[in-house]
Each structure stands twice: as C-alpha cells, then as structure tokens.
N, C-alpha and C positions, 0 to 999 in steps of 0.2 A: 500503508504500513510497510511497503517492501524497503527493504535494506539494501541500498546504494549507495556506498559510499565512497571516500574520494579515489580509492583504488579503482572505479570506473572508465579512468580517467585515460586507461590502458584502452579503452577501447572503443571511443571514440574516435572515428572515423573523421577525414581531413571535410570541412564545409562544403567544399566542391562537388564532395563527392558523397556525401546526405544529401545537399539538397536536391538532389536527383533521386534521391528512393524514397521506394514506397511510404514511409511513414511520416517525410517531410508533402509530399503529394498529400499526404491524409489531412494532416494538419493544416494547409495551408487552403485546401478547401472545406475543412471543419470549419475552421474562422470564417472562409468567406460565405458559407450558408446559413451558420446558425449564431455565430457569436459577432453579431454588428449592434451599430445605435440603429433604433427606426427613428426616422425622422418623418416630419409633415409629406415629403418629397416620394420619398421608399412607397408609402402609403397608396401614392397618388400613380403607383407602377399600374398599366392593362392589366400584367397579368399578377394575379393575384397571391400573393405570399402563401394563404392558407391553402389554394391549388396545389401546391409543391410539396404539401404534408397531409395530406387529407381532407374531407369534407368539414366546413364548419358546421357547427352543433347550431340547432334554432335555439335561439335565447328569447326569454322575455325582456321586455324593456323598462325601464326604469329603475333598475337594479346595475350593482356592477357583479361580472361574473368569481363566482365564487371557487376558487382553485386547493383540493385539498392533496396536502403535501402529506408524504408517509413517511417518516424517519428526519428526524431535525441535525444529523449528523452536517459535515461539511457541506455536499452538494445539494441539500434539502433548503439549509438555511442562504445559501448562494442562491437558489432558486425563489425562494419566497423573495430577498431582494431585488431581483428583476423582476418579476411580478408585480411584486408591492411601489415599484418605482412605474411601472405600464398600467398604473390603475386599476389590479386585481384586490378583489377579498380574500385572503391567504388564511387556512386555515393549517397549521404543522400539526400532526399526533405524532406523538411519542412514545415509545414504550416505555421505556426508562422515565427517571426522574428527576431528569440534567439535559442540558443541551449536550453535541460534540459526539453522539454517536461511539465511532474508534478513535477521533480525538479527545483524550482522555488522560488527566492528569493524577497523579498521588502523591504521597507525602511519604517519603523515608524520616524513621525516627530522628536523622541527623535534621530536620528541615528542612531538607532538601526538594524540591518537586522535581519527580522524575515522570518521562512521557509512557503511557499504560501502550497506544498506539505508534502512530508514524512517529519517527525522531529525526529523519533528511529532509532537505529540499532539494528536489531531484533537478537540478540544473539551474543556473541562473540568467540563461540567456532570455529574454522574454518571459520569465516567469511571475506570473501573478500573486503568484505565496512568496518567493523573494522581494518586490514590492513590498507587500503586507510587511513580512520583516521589520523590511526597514524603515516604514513608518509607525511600528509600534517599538522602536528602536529594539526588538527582539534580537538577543546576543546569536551572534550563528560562529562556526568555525570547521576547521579542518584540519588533518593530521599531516607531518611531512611526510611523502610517498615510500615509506618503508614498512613493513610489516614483518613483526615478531611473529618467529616459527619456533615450538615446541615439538621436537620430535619423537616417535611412540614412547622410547624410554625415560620421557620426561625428560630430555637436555635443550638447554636452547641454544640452538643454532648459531651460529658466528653470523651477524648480520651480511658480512658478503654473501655465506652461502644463500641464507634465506632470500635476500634480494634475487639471485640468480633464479632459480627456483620459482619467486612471484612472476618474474617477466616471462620466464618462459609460459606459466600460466596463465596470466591476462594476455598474451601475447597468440596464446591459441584460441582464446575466447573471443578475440577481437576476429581472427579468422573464422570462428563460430557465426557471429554475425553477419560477416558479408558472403560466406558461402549461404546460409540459410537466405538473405535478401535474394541475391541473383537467382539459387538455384531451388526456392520454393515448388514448386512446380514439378518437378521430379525430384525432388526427396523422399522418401518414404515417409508415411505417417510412424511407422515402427521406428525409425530409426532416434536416437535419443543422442545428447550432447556427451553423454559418457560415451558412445559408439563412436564418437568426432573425435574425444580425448584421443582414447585406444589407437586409433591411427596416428593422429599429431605429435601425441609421444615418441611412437617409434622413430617417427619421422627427424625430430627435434634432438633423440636423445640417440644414436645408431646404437649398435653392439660394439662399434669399433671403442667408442668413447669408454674411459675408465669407468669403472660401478656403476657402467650404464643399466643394470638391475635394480642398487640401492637408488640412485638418480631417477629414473622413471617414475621407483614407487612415489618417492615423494611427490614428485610431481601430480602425480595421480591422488593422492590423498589431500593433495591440496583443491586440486579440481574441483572438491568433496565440499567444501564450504562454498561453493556455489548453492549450495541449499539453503545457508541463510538468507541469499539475497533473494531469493522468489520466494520462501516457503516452502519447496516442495526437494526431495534427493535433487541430484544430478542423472540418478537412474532413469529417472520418469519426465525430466525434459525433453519436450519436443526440441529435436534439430530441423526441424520443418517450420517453425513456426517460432525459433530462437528471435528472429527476428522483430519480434513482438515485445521483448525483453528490454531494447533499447530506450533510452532516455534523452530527456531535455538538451540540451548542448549546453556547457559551460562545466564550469565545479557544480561539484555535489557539498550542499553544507550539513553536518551538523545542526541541529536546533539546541541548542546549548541551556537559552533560557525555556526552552520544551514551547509546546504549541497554546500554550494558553493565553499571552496575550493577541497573537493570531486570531485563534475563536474567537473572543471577544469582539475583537473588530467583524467580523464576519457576521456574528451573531446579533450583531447590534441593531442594525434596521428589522430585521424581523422580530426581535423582541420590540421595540416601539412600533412596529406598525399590525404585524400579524398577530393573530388567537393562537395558544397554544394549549395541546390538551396530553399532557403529561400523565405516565403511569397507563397509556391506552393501547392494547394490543390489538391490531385488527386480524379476523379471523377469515373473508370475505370480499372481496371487488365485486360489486356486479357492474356489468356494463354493458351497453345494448349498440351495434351496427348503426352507420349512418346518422342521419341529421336529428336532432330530437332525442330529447330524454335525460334524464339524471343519473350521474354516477350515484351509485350507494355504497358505503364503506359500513361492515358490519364491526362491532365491535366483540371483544370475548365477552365484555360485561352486559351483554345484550343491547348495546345504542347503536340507531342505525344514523349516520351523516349523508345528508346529499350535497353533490358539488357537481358543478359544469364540467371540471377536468378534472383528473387525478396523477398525481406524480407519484411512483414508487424509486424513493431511493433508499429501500430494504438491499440487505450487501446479498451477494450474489450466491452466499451460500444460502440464504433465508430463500433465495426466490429457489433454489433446488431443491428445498425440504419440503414448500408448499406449494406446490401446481396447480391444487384445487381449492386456492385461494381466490381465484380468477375465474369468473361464472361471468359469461362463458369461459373455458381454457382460452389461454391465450393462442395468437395464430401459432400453427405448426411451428412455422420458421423460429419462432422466437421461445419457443418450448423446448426445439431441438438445440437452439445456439445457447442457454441457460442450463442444459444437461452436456454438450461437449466443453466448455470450457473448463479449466480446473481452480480448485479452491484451495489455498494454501492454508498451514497451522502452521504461522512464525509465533514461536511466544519467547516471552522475555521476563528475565531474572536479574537483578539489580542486588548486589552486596555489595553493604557499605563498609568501611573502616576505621575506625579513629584516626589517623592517616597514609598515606597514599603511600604504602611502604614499600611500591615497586620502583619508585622515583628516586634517583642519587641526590643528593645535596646540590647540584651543577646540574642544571636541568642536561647541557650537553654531553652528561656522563652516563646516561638515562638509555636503557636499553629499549626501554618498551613505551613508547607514545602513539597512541591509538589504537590500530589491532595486532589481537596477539590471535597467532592460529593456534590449536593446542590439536596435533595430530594422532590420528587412530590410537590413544592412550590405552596400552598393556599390562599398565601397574595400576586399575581399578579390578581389577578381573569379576568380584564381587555385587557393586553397583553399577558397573557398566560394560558387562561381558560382551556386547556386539562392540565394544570398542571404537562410539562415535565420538567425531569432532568435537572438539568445544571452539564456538566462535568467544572471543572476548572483545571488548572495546572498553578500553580506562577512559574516566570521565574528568581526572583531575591536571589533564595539562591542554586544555582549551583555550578559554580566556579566563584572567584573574578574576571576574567578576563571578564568574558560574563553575568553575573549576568546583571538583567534591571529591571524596578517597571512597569513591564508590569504582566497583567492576561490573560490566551491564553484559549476559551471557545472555546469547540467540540461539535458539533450537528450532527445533523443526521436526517432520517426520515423525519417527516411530519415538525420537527420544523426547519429543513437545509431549505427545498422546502419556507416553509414560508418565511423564515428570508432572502435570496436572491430573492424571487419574490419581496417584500419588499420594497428595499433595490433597486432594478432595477429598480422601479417606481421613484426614487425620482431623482430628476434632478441636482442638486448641491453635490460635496462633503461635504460643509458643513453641507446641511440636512442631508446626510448617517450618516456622525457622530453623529447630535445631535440625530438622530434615532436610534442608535446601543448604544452610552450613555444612553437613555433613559431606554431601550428593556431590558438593563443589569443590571440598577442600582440595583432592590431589588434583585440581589445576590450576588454582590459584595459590598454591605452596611451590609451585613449580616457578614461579615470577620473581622477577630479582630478587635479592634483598627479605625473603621468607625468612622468619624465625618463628618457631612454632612457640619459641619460650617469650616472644616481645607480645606487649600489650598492645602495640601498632597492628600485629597481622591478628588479632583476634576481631572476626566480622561483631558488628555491631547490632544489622539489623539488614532487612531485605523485603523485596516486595516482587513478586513474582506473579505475571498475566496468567488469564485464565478464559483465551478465549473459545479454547474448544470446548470449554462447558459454557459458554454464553450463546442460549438461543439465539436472542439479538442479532448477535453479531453473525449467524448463520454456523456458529460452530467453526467456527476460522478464521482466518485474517485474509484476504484477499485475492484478485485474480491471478491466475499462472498457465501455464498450456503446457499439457501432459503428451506423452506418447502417444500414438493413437489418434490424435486431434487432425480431423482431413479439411476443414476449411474455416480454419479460424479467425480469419480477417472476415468474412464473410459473416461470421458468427456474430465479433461483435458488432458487426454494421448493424444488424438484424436488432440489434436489442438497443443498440442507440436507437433506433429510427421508433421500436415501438409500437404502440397500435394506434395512431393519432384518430382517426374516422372514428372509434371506439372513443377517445379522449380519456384514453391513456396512453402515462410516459414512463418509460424509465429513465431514474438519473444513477450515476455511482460511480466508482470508479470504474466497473469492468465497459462503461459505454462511452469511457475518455475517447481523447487521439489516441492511436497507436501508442507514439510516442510518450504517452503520460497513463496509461493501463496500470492500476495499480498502484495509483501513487495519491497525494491529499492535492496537488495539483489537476490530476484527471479528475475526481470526484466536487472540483471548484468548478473546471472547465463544462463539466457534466451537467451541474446543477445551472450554472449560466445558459446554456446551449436550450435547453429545454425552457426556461423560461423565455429566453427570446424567440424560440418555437412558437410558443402558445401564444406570444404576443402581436405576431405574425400573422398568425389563424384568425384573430380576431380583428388584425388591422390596426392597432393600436399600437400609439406612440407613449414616449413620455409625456409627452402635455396631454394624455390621458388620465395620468393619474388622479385628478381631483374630478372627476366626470361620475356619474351614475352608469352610464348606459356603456 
C-alpha cells in the first residue's frame, strides 16, 4: 500500500553506488538463498537445504505433506503457488469472503474501479509485478515531473516557484537516504527525518537569501507530505533506519487499470490447485519444538486443522494485536522484532466528477497533472483546525484508456484516525458522501478552473478506505520504522527467517527485501521465499509435484 510515486525519482541514488549498500547486499542474497528453481541436481547437494533452516519434521509416508496457509492476500496466494507447483497439499483460510487480502478493488458510481489498497509498482527494474502487468496487459502510467503546490492561503503557486521548492525537497530526502545508509550505526534512535529537515533547510535556504523565512516554511511543509508515502507524520520517521524506506530501481508506475487483473493472474493456480476455506478466522497456532508433530490451527468457530507447516501471512499489524495467538509464543526475537517495527494508517478517498474540471481544453495549458500538494490549509479553521496537508493525485490525464474525473486524497495520521472514526459514526451512505463532499470541498475548490455554480465541479460520488477499522487488515496499512527503532534490519531478518524447527513461517510484506518493505512486490517476493523454503526442507523439486510422499 505505500505511496511511491514518480516524484521518487529524486532520489535514487546513481547504480554504482546502490549496488554497493546495504539493501542491494540484502536483496541479492535474499534471491540467492530463498528465491531459486530446485532442481534434481540442488537436491543431490551433501549438505542439506533443510540444515540451513531448521530441523525437518517426521512425516508419514504415503501422503503428500499438507501446508496451511493463513491469509490468501498477495504473498499467501504467491506461496500456495510454489507449494502447489513443489508437490504440496495447500490448504489457504481466509477470513474474509474474497481473495486479495489489501488488494482490493471497488466500484465508484461512475463505473469506475478504483484500487481500496496498493495503487504503484514500486520500480520496474526486475520487478515481478511489472512483468505480471505486462502480461495481463494491465494499463500502468506516470505523471511529468512537476507537482502542484497550494499554498496555506489557498493560491497556487507559479509552477517555477513550486518546482524550486520540490527539488529543494526531494533533494534533502535523497541526502536523507544516504546519510542514514552510511551513518546507521551512530544515529540516534531518537533522532527523526524532520530533525534531518530542520538542519538541511537552514543549510539550503541561509538567512542571507530573500524570504529566507517564508522559503524555509514552505519548504518544510512540504517535507510534511512525506507522511503519505509511509503512512506515518515526518515527526515519527526513523532517520536511523530512513534507509529501509528505499525502493526498486527504475520508474515508479501508477496501476492505472488498478490491481485486479494482476490478482487474478496471481490467484489462479491456487484457486485450481489448492482448498480454500473462506469467512474463517483463526484464533490459535499450536506448535511443538523439533522433529515430530502436527501444527493445529484453532478456529473462532471451534474447527481445529492439522497441517505439517503453517505460513502466517496475517499483515503485521494483526501479528501485534495477537501474541497469544501462538501456543507456544513465539521466540523472543520474533515477538520483540513484531512489537519494534511500526504500522502505518495510509487511507484513501476517491471523489469523482462529472468531468475533470481542473483540466484546460489544451492538455498543455493544464496546471495540475498528477500531484497537487495542498499545504498547511488556514481557510478550514472549522473542519481542519490542526491544519493538515492534503495529498491529492488526479486520475484523469493518465492514459485514454483508464483516464476518470475523479480526485484520489491520501491521509494518514491523526487526520486518517479522524476521517474513518467520522465517517463510522454516520449511518446512511448518503450522509458518508455528503460528509466526505463536504470535509473535501475547500481543496478541491482550490484547483484550476472551480466554479461553485458549474455542474462539472459538483462531486458525484466517492468511496473512501476504511482500514483502521478493519481487523483483518491489523487496523492499518502497512510497515514503516518509527523513532525509537534500535535494530531494525535485524528485526525484519528475525521475522523473515521465522520459527522453521517449529514449522512455522511468516510471509508479508514487513518480511520482504529491504528494498521492497512495504510494498505488493515484497509481500509476492515474501510469499515465494517461504514457499521455496519449505520446499527445501523437504527436499523437493518440481518433478515432485504429482508424487505422494
């Protein structure tokens, strides 16, 4: 679900000099340990694959071993497909009544399908979801490198100035990244990416320079929209641990035609090959040390399952809320590395319009194509006294194929918590609407070409996520690394790796590469890793799969 997009582009770093840090190091032996083909050959190695993960379980024979997956989202259903291809019995439970977990699609009254979850593909260098894309011919796109700035009194900005303004800001960001790579190690845990601004600014902006006061602020309030792309303020970013933050190499896309025919592809072998058991909340793992014994999966409706293995890829705010779901707890390390990472609340609001009335006639006359920043806003005093950002992203100058006159607004924080506590009070869908119309209007009256009297700028209809009231989901949207956070590369090793002797795993996104934490590519990367784990353990290849034993 994180929010990367093509504005990233500031800050990536030249090839030469990633592939020498730490996160290309992670990645490059993630692949080489867990994400390979076994072949006849791999098999036929002294030392044993399943040695390098833990004790293999005693199995009976004449059976194939039966692996039950927890959560059928992205990395569950990526997981039952290596499984189900290594000659496993793949059992998925589900709590919900749908595949896709946070991939998750909806329908604005326009027709439209808008994404509930992830909306980027976080790189296209090597990436496995840009593949998928492209052979499910999934439309993707991106915006020209300019972003619309609304400044507090609602004017917009002269695109020189805005432009000046974002460089200066991805420009410290990018310095964000490579001091936190080199200088992890002595950073402070305290210290946070707004403590990095504060200095950078001064730095970037002197006293000598004109309205080096008005200049800073802005600067600094643009900094502020760094919240949507983690989920979490700028306050509470680890500058220790920024580093974790980075992504894929290449452009960042848009998913334009949203992730649904993605899932599908995804989803496909495991609905042909594996059980599914829909609407089932588990309450319970048991698991016993060493060689021998059956996992048990308790259910709330009282059904107990046994399986050989168990994969939990429940999202990481669910694994925080239940500890003593895991009889025995889990090992220390992985109980403490599940409590120090942090959990974002990105949620998202989609208003649509009868058309796209922030657009000129001449696309090239067009002030606002992609994102528009809508800064520390003055003139809500009413409904938005703390005076937060509004991220916006227009959806109607993409490609003509998927182009819509909808506006799609990213929160976070205290103003996410608000807006769906809100929003849950109100009993009718048509009050949610006329509430979310309301909440929105002074920053989308602020966009070119507003007329309060045209039938064009009269919103139509909306659909607004709701995952901090979704158990499921863990009550959030995904991983991010807070203040305070003292070893969190270590952390997530600790929950990739799991408790295998036990035979269990975790998959998700918080147990990606470094480099894809957080993203629908970690949580693919995640679910693959783990099944070619398991298949390792047991010694088996693909010309397993039609085997019993």
């Amino acid at each position: 679900m994180k929010l990367i997009g093509p504005l990233l582009r500031w800050v990536l770093r030249s090839v030469s000099e990633r592939k020498t840090s730490r996160i290309w190091k992670d990645l490059k032996s993630y692949h080489h340990h867990s994400v390979v083909e076994l072949d006849a050959e791999e098999m036929a190695e002294p030392i044993s694959m399943a040695a390098r993960i833990g004790k293999r379980r005693a199995r009976s024979p004449g059976r194939k071993p039966h692996i039950g997956v927890i959560g059928a989202g992205l990395a569950g259903l990526r997981c039952a497909d290596v499984l189900l291809q290594h000659g496993f019995q793949v059992t998925l439970i589900e709590g919900r009544n749908r595949l896709g977990g946070r991939v998750h699609q909806a329908a604005l009254p326009s027709g439209h399908l808008v994404d509930a979850g992830p909306n980027w593909i976080h790189g296209t260098n090597d990436n496995p979801i840009m593949d998928l894309a492209k052979q499910t011919q999934t439309a993707v796109g991106s915006w020209v490198n300019k972003t619309a700035v609304v400044d507090e009194t609602g004017n917009l900005l002269p695109l020189s100035h805005a432009t000046i303004y974002s460089d200066i800001m991805w420009d410290i960001i990018s310095k964000a990244f490579a001091h936190s790579n080199k200088n992890c190690a002595t950073i402070s845990p305290d210290e946070s990416l707004w403590d990095f601004f504060q200095k950078e600014v001064a730095k970037k902006i002197p006293v000598t320079k004109p309205d080096y006061k008005e200049k800073r602020k802005v600067v600094l309030q643009l900094a502020e929209s760094w919240g949507a792309f983690v989920g979490s303020h700028v306050f509470t970013q680890s500058l220790k641990y920024f580093w974790l933050e980075e992504c894929i190499d290449g452009e960042n896309l848009f998913c334009a035609d949203t992730y649904k025919k993605i899932l599908e592809l995804i989803a496909k072998p495991a609905i042909e090959g594996a059980s599914f058991k829909y609407k089932t909340i588990v309450n319970e793992i048991h698991s016993t040390d060493g060689e021998g014994g059956m996992l048990k999966v308790c259910t709330e409706d009282g059904e107990t399952l046994e399986f050989d293995e168990v994969v939990v890829t429940a999202p990481l705010g669910w694994l925080k809320q239940h500890p003593h779901a895991f009889v025995p707890p889990l090992p220390t390390k992985i109980s403490k590395a599940i409590t120090s990472i942090g959990y974002g609340c990105l949620e998202k609001v989609y208003i649509s319009f009868p058309k796209a009335f922030w657009q000129a006639s001449d696309p090239k006359d067009s002030k606002i194509q992609g994102f528009c920043q809508v800064l520390a806003p003055n003139y809500a005093p009413d409904s938005n006294p703390r005076k937060w950002n509004q991220e916006i992203v227009e959806l109607s100058s993409l490609t003509p194929s998927t182009s819509q006159p909808t506006l799609l607004f990213y929160t976070y924080g205290e103003q996410s918590r608000f807006l769906t506590s809100e929003v849950a009070k109100l009993e009718s869908e048509e009050k949610k609407r006329a509430f979310l119309f309301d909440w929105f209007k002074p920053y989308y009256s602020r966009l070119p070409f507003y007329d309060g009297n045209s039938p064009d700028c009269q919103p139509t209809g909306c659909f607004a996520t709701e995952w901090l009231n979704d158990d499921l989901a863990g009550n959030g949207s995904y991983s991010n690394f807070q203040v305070g956070l003292e070893d969190g590369d270590a952390a997530i090793e600790a929950m990739r790796e799991g408790a295998p002797d036990r035979g269990l795993w975790l998959a998700g996104e918080h147990t990606a590469p470094f480099v894809a934490l957080g993203t629908v590519t970690g949580a693919y990367w995640s679910g693959e890793s783990v099944g070619k784990r398991i298949a390792q353990a047991y010694g088996r290849s693909k010309s397993d799969r039609n085997k019993t034993t």
